[in-house]
Chimera marker file (.cmm) of the C-alpha trace (Angstrom):
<marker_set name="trace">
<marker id="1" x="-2.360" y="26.425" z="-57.195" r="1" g="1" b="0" radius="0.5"/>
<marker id="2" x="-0.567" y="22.694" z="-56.530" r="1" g="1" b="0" radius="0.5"/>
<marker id="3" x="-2.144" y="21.665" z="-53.362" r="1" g="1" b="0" radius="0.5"/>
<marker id="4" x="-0.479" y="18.590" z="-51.018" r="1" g="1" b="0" radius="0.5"/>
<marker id="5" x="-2.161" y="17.029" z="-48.452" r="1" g="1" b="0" radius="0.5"/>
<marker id="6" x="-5.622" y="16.158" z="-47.368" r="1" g="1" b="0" radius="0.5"/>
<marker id="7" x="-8.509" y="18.589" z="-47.041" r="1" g="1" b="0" radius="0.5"/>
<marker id="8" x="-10.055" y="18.476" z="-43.468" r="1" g="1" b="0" radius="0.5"/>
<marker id="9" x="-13.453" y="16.486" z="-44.793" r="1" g="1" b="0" radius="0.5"/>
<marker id="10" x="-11.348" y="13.457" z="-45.803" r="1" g="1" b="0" radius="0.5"/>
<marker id="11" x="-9.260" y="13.156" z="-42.537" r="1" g="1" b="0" radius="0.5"/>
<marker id="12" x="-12.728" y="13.557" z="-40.165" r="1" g="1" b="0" radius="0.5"/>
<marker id="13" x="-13.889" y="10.453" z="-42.744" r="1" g="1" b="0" radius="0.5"/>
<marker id="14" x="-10.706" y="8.721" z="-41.962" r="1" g="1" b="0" radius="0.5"/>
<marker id="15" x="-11.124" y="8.751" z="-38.351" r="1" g="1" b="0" radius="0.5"/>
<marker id="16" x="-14.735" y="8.013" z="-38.767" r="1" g="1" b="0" radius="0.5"/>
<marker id="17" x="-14.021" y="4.780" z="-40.659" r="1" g="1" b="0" radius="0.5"/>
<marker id="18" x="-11.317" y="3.771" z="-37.864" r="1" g="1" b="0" radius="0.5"/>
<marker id="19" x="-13.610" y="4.788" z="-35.202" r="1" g="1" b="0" radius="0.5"/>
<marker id="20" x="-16.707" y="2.303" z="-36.781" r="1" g="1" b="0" radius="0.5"/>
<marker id="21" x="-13.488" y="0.036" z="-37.127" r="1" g="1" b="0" radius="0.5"/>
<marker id="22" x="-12.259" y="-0.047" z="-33.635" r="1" g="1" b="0" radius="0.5"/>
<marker id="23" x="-16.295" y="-0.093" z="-31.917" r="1" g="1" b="0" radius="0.5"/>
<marker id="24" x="-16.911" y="-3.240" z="-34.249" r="1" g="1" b="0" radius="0.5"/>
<marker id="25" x="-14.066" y="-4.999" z="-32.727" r="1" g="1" b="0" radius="0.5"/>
<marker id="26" x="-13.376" y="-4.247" z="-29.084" r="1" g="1" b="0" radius="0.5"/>
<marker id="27" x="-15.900" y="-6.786" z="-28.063" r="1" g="1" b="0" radius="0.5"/>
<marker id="28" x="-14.497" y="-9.510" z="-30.490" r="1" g="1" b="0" radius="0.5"/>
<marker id="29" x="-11.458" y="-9.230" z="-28.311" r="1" g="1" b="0" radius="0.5"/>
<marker id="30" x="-12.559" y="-9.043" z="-24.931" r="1" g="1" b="0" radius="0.5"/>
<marker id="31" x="-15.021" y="-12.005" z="-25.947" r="1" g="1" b="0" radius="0.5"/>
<marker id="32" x="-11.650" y="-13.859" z="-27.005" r="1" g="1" b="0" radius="0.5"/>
<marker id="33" x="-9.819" y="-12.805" z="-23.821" r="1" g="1" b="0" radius="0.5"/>
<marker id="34" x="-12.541" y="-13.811" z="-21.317" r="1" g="1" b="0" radius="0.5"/>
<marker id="35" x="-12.571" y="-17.170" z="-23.396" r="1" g="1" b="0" radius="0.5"/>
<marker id="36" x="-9.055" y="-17.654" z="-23.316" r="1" g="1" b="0" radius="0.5"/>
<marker id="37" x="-9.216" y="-16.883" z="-19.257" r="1" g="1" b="0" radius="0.5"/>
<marker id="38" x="-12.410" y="-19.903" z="-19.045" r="1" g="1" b="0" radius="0.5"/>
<marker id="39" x="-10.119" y="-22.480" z="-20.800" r="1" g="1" b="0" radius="0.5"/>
<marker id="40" x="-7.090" y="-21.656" z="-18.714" r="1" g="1" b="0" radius="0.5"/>
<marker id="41" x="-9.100" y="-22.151" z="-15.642" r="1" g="1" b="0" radius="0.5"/>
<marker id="42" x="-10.607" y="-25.072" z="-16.942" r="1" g="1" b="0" radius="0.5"/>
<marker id="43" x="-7.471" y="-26.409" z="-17.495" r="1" g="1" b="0" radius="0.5"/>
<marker id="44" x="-6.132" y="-26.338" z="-13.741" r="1" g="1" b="0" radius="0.5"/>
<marker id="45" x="-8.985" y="-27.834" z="-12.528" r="1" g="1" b="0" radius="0.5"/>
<marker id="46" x="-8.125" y="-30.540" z="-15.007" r="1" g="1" b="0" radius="0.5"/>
<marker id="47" x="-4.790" y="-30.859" z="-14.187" r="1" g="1" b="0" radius="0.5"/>
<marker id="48" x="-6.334" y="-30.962" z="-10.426" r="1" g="1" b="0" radius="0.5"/>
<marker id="49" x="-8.289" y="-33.689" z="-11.210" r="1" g="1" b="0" radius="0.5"/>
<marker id="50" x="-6.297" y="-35.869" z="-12.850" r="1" g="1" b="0" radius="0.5"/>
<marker id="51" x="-3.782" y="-35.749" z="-10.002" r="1" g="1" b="0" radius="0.5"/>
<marker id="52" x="-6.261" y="-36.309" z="-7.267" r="1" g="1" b="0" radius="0.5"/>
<marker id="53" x="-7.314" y="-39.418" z="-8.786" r="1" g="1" b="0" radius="0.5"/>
<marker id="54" x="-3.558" y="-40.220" z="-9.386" r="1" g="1" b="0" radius="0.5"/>
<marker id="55" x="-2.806" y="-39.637" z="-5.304" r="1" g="1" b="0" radius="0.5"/>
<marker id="56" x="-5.795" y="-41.847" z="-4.453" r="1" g="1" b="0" radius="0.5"/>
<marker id="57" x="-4.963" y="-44.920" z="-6.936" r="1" g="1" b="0" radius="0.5"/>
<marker id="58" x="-1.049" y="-44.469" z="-6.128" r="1" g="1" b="0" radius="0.5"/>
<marker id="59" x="-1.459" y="-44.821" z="-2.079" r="1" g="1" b="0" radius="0.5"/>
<marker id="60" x="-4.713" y="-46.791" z="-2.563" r="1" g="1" b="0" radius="0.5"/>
<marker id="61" x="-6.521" y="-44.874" z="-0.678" r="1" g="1" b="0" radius="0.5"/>
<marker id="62" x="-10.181" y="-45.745" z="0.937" r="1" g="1" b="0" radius="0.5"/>
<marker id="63" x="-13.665" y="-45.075" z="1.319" r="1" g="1" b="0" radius="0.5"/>
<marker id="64" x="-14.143" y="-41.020" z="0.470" r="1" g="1" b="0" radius="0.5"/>
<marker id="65" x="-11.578" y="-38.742" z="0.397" r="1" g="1" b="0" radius="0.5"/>
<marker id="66" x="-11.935" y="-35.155" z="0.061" r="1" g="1" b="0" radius="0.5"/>
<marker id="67" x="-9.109" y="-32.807" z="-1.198" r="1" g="1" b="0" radius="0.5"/>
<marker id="68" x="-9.070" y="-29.116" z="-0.216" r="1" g="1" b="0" radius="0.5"/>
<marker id="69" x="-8.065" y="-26.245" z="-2.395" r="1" g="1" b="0" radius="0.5"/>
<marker id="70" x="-6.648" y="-22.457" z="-1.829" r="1" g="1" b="0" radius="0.5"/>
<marker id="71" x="-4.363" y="-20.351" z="-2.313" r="1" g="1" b="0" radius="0.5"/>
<marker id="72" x="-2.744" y="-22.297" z="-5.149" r="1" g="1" b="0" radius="0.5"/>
<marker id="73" x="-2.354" y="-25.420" z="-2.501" r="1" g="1" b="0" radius="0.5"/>
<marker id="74" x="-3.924" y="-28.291" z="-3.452" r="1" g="1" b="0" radius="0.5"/>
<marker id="75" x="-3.996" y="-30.384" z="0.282" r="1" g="1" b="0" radius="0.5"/>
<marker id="76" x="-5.463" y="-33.749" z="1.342" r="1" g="1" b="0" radius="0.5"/>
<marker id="77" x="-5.949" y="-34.007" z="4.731" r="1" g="1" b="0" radius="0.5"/>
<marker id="78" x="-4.918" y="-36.266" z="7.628" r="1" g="1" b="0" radius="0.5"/>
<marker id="79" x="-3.151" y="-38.045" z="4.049" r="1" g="1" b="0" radius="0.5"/>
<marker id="80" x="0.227" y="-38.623" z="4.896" r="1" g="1" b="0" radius="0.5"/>
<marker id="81" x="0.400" y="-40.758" z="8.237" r="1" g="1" b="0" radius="0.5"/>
<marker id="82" x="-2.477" y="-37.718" z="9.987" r="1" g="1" b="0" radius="0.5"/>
<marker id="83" x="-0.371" y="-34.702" z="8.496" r="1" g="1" b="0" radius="0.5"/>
<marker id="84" x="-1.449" y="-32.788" z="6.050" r="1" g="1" b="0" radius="0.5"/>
<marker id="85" x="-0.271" y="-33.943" z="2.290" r="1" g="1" b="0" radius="0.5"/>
<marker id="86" x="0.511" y="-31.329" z="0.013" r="1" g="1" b="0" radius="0.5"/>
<marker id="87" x="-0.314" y="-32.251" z="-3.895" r="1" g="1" b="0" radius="0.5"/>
<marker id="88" x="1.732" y="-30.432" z="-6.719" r="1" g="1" b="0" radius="0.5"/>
<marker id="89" x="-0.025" y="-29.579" z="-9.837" r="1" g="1" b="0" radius="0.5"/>
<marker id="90" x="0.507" y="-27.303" z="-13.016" r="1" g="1" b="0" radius="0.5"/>
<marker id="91" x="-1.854" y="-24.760" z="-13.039" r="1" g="1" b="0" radius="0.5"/>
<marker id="92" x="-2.765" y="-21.469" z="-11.414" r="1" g="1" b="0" radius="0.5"/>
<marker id="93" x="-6.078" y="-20.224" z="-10.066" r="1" g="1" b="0" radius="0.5"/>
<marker id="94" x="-5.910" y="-16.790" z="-8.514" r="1" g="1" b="0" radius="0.5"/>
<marker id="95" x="-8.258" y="-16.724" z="-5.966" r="1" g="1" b="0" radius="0.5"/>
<marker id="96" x="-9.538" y="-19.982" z="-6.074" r="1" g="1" b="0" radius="0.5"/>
<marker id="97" x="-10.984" y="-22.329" z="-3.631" r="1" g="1" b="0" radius="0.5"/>
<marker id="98" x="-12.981" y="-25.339" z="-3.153" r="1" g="1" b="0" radius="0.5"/>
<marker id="99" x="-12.821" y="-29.020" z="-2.820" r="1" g="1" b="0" radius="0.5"/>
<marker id="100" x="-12.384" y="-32.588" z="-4.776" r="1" g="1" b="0" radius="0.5"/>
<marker id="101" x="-13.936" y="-35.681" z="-3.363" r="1" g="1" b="0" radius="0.5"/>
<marker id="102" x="-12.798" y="-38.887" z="-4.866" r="1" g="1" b="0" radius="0.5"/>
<marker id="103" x="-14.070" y="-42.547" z="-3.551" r="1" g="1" b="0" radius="0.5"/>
<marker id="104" x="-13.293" y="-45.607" z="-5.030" r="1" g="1" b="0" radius="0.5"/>
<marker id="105" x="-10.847" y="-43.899" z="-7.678" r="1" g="1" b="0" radius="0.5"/>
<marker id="106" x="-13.750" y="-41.823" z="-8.937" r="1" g="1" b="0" radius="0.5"/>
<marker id="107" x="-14.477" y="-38.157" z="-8.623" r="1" g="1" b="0" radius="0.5"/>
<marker id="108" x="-18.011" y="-37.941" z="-6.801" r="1" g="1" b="0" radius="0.5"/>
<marker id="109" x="-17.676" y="-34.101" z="-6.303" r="1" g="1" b="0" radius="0.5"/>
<marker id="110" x="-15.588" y="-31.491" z="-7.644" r="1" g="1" b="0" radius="0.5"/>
<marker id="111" x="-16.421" y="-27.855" z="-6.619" r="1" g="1" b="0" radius="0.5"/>
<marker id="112" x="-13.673" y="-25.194" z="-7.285" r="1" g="1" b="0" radius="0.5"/>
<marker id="113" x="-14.523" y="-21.650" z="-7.906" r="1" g="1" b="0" radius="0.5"/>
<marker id="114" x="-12.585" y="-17.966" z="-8.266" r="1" g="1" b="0" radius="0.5"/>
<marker id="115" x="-14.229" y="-14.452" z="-8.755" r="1" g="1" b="0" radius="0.5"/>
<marker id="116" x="-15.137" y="-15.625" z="-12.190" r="1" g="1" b="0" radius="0.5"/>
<marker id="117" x="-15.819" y="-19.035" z="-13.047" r="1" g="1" b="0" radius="0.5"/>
<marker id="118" x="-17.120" y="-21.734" z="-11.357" r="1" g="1" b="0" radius="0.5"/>
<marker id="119" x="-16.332" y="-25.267" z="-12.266" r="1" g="1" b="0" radius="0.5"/>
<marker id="120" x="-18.131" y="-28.456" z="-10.899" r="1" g="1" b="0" radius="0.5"/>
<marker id="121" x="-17.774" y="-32.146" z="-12.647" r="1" g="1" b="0" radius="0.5"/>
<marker id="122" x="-20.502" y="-33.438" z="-15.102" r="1" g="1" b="0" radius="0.5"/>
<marker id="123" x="-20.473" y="-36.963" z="-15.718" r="1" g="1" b="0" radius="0.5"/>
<marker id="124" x="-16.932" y="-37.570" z="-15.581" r="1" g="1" b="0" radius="0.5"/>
<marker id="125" x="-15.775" y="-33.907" z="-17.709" r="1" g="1" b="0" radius="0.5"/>
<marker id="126" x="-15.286" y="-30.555" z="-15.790" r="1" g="1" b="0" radius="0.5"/>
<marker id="127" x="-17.837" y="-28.272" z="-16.611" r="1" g="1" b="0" radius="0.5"/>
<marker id="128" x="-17.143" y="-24.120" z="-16.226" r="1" g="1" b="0" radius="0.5"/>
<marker id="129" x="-19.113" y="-21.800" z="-16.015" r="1" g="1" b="0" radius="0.5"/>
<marker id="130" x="-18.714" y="-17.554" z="-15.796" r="1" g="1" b="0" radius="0.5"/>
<marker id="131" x="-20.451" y="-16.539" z="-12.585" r="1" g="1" b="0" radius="0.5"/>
<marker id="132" x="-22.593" y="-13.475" z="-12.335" r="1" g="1" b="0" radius="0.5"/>
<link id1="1" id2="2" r="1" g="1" b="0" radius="0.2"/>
<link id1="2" id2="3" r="1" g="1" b="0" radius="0.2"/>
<link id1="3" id2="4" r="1" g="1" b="0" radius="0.2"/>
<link id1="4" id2="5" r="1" g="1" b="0" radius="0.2"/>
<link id1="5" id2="6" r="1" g="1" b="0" radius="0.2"/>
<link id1="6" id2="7" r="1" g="1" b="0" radius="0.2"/>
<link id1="7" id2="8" r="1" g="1" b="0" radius="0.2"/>
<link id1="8" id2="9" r="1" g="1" b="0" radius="0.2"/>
<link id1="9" id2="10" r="1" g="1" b="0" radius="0.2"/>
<link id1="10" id2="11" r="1" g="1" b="0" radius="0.2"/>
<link id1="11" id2="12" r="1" g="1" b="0" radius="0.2"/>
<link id1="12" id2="13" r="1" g="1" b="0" radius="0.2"/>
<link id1="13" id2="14" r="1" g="1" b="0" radius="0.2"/>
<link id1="14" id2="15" r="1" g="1" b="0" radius="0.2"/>
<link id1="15" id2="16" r="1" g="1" b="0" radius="0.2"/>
<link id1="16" id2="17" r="1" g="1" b="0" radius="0.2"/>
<link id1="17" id2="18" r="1" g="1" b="0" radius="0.2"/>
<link id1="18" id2="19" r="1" g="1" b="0" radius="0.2"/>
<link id1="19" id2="20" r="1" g="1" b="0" radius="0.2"/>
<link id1="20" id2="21" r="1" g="1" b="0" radius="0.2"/>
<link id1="21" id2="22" r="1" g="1" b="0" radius="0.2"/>
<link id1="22" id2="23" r="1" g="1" b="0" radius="0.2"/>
<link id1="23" id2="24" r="1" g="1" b="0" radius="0.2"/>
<link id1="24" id2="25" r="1" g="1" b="0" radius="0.2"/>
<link id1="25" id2="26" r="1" g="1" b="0" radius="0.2"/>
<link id1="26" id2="27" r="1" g="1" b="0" radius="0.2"/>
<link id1="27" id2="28" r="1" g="1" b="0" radius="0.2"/>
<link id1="28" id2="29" r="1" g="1" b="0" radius="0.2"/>
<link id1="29" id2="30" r="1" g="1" b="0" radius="0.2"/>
<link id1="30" id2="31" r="1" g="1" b="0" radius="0.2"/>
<link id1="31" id2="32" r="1" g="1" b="0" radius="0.2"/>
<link id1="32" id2="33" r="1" g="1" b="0" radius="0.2"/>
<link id1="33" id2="34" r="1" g="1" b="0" radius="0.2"/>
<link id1="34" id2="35" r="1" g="1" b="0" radius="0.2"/>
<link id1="35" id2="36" r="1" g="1" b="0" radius="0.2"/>
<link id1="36" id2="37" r="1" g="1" b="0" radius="0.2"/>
<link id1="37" id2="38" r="1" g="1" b="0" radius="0.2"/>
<link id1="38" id2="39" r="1" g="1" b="0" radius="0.2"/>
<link id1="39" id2="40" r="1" g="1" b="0" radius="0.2"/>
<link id1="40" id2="41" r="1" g="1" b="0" radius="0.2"/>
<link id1="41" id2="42" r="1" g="1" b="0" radius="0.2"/>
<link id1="42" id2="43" r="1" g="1" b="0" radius="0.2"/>
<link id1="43" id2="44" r="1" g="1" b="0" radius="0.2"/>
<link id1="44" id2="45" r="1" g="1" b="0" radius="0.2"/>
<link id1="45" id2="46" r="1" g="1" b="0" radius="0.2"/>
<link id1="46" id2="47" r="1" g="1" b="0" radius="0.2"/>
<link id1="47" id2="48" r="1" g="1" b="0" radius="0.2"/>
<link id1="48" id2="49" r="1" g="1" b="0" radius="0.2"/>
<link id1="49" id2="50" r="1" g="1" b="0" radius="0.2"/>
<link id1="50" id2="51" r="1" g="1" b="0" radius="0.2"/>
<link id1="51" id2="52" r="1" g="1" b="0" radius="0.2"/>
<link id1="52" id2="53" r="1" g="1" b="0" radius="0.2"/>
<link id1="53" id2="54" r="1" g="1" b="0" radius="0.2"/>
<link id1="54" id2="55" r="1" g="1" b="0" radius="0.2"/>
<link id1="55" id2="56" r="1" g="1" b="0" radius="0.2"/>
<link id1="56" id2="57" r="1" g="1" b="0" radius="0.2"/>
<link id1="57" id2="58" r="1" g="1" b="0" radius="0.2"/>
<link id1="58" id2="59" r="1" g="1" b="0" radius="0.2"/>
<link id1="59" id2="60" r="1" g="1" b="0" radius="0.2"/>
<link id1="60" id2="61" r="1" g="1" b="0" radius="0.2"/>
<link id1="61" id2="62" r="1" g="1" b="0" radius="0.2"/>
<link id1="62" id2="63" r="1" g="1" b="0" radius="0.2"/>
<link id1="63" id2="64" r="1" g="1" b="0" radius="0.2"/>
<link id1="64" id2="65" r="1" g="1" b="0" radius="0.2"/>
<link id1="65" id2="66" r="1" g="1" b="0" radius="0.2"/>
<link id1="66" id2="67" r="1" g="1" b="0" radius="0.2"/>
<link id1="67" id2="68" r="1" g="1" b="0" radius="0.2"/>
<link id1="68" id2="69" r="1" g="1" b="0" radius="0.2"/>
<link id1="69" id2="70" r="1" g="1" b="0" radius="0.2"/>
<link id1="70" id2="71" r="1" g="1" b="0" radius="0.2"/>
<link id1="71" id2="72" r="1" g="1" b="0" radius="0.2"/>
<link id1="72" id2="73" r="1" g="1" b="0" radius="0.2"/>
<link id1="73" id2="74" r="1" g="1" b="0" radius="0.2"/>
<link id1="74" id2="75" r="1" g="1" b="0" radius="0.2"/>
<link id1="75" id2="76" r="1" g="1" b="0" radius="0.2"/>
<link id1="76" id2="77" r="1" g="1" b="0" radius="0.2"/>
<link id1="77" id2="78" r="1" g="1" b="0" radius="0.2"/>
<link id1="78" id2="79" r="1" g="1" b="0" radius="0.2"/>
<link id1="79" id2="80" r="1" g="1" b="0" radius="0.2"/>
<link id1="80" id2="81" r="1" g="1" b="0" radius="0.2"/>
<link id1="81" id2="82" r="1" g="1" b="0" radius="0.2"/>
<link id1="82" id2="83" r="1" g="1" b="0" radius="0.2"/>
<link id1="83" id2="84" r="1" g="1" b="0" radius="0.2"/>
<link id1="84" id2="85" r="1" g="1" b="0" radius="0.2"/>
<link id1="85" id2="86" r="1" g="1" b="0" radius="0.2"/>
<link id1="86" id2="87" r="1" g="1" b="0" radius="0.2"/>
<link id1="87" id2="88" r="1" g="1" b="0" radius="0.2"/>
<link id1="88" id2="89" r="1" g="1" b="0" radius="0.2"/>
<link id1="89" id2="90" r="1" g="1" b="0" radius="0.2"/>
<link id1="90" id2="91" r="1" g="1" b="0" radius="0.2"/>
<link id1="91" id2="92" r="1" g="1" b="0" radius="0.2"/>
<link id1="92" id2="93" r="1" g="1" b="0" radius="0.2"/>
<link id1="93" id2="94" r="1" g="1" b="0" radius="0.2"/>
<link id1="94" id2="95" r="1" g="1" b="0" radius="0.2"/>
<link id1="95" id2="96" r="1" g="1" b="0" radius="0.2"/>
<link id1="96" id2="97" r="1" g="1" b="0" radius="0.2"/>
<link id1="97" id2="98" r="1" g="1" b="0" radius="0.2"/>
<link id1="98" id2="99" r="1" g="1" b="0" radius="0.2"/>
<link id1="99" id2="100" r="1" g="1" b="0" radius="0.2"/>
<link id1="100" id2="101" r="1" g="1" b="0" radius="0.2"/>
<link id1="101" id2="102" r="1" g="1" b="0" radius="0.2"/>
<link id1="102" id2="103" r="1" g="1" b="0" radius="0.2"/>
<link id1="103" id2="104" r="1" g="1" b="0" radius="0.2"/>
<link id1="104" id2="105" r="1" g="1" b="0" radius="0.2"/>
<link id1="105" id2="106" r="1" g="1" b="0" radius="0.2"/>
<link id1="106" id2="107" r="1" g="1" b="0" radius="0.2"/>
<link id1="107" id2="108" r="1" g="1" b="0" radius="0.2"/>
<link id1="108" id2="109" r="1" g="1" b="0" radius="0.2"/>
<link id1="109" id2="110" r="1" g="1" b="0" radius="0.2"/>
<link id1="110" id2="111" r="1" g="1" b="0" radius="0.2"/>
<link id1="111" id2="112" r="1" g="1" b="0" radius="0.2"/>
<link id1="112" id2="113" r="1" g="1" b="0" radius="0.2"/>
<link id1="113" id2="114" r="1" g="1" b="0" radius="0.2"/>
<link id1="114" id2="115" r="1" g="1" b="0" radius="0.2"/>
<link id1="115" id2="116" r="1" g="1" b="0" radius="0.2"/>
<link id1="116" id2="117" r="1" g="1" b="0" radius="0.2"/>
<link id1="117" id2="118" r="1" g="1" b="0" radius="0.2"/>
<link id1="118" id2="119" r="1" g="1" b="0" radius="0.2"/>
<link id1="119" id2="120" r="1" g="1" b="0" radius="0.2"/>
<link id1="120" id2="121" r="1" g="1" b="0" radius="0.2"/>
<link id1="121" id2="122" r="1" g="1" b="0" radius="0.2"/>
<link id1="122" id2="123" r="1" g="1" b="0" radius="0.2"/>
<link id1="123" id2="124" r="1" g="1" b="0" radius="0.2"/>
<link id1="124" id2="125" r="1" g="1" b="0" radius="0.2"/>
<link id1="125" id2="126" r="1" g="1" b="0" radius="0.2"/>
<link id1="126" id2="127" r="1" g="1" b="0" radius="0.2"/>
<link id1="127" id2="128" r="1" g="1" b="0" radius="0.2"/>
<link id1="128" id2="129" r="1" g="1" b="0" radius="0.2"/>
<link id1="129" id2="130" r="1" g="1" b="0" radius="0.2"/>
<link id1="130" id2="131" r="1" g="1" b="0" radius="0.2"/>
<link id1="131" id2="132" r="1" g="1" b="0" radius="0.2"/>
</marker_set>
């Protein structure tokens, strides 16, 4: 008899194998996504950073400052002759919030937050962390 094909006790060892396979590296990957999500928030606050200090040097700005941030605006009050000055930055943070202080050209506080991460500024370098 010329059998073709395989017999049922090498398929089940098959799946079994891909099965080990797949449980072994599902949290590899979500490690790498969450990770990839940190830097990318990271990032924008960077990005925030740098131009707050920008806005304060450029229009030489006094005393302490503090810039507001939500709903992807990044605002600095009573800035712009008592309105409201709107700051354009690259960088997304869904559902963020929180604020930047700057006085003499230096960040003194930086607080900005989302459902995940939290990021505050540690001697001079944004530090993230994943909230609980």
């Amino acid at each position: 008899m010329n059998k073709k094909g395989f017999s049922l006790i090498e398929l089940l060892a098959v799946i079994t194998i891909l099965a080990v396979i797949a449980i072994i590296t599902t949290p590899v990957i979500f490690g790498v996504i969450e990770n990839s999500k940190m830097n990318a928030f990271t990032s924008s606050v960077e990005e925030m950073k740098n131009v707050v200090v920008m806005d304060y040097n450029e229009y030489a700005r006094g005393g302490e400052v503090t810039y507001n941030y939500s709903n992807n605006d990044l605002v600095c009050p009573k800035c712009d002759a008592g309105t409201d000055l709107e700051l354009d930055f690259t960088g997304d943070i869904e559902e963020g919030h929180g604020s930047i202080t700057v006085k003499d050209g230096e960040v003194i506080s930086l607080n900005i937050e989302n459902n995940q991460f939290k990021a505050t500024d540690k001697n001079g370098k944004v530090e993230t962390v994943k909230k609980e």
